[in-house]
Structure formats: C-alpha cells, structure tokens
Wavefront OBJ file of the C-alpha trace (Angstrom):
o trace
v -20.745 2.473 5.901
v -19.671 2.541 2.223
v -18.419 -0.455 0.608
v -14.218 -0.422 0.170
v -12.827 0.418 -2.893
v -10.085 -2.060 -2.419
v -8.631 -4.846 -0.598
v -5.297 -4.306 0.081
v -5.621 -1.028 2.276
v -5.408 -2.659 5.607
v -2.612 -5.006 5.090
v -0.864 -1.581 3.403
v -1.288 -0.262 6.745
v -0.052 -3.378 8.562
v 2.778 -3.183 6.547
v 3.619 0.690 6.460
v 3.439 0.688 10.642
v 5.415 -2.675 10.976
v 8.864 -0.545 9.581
v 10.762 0.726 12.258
v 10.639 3.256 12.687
v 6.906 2.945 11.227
v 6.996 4.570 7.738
v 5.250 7.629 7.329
v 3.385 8.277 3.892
v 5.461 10.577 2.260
v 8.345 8.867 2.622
v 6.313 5.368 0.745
v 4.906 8.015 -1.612
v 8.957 8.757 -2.601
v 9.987 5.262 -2.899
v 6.715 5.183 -5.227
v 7.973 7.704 -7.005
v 11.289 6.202 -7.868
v 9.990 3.448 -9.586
v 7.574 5.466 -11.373
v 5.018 5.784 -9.532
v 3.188 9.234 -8.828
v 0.527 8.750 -5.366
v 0.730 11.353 -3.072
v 0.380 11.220 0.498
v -2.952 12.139 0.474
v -3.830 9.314 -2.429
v -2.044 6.592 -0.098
v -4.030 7.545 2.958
v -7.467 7.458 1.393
v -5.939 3.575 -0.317
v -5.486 2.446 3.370
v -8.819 3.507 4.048
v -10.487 1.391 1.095
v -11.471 4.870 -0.600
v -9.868 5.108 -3.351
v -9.373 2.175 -5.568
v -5.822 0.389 -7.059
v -4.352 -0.312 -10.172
v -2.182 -3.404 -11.073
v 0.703 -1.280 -11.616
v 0.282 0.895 -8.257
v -0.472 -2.547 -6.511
v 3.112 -4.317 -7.386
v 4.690 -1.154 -6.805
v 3.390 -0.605 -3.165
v 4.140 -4.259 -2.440
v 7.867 -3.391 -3.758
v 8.077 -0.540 -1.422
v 6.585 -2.114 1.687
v 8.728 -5.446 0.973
v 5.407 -7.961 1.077
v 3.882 -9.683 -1.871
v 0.992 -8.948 -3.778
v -0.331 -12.248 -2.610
v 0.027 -11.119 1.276
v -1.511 -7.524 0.644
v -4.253 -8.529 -1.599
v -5.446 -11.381 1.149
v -4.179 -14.206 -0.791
v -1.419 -15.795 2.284
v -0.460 -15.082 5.401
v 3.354 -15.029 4.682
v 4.210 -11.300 3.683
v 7.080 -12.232 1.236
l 1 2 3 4 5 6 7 8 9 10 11 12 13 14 15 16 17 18 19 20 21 22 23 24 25 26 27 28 29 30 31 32 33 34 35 36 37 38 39 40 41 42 43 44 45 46 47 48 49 50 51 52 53 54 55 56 57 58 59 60 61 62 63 64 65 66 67 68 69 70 71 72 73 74 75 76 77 78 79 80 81
C-alpha cells in the first residue's frame, strides 16, 4: 500500500458524511470556490484518499467549509471546532 500523501483525508471524510444530508463533493468543491479556492471534485476525492497532498491555504479553507478546525482534521484534538 502506498504511503498517504496527507493526514487530514479521513477526518475530511468524517466530516463531509457527518452533514445532513451528507455533503457530496461538488457541493464542498463550491463552497471552496467561494473563498477562493479552485479543487474539483475529483481533487477532493483523491485528498480523502491520502493521494494527493494539501496546502496550508487549501487546508484552512476545507476546515472553513466543513465547520471543524485545522487542529481536529489534521489529528491534533478530538473536538472538531
């Protein structure tokens, strides 16, 4: 198995299916968007699988659209906010 590219993919995931209804990628790859923040679908997928790795910018931005801290996705706390 290849090593992950990053840490916070499965807390991402975690996140993105604890919305109700669960979030589906596009719609986090908008609110990404709106803040400036160009991942596609495709890109966020392969970041919840630990392919593809994450910048600082892309990682406050994700925590902004899932509502967690970058503490709680990068495996820091247990306490999402």
């Amino acid at each position: 198995m290849r090593e992950k590219r990053n840490i916070i993919g499965e807390r991402m995931r975690i996140a993105r299916h604890s919305e109700q209804p669960k979030a589906p990628l596009v719609d986090i790859s908008a609110r990404l968007e709106v803040m400036g923040v160009k991942l596609s679908g495709d890109s966020l997928s392969k970041i919840e699988l630990g392919q593809r790795p994450v910048t600082d910018k892309q990682l406050v931005a994700i925590a902004r659209a899932l509502k967690v801290s970058t503490s709680w996705l990068l495996k820091e706390t247990n306490e999402r906010r």
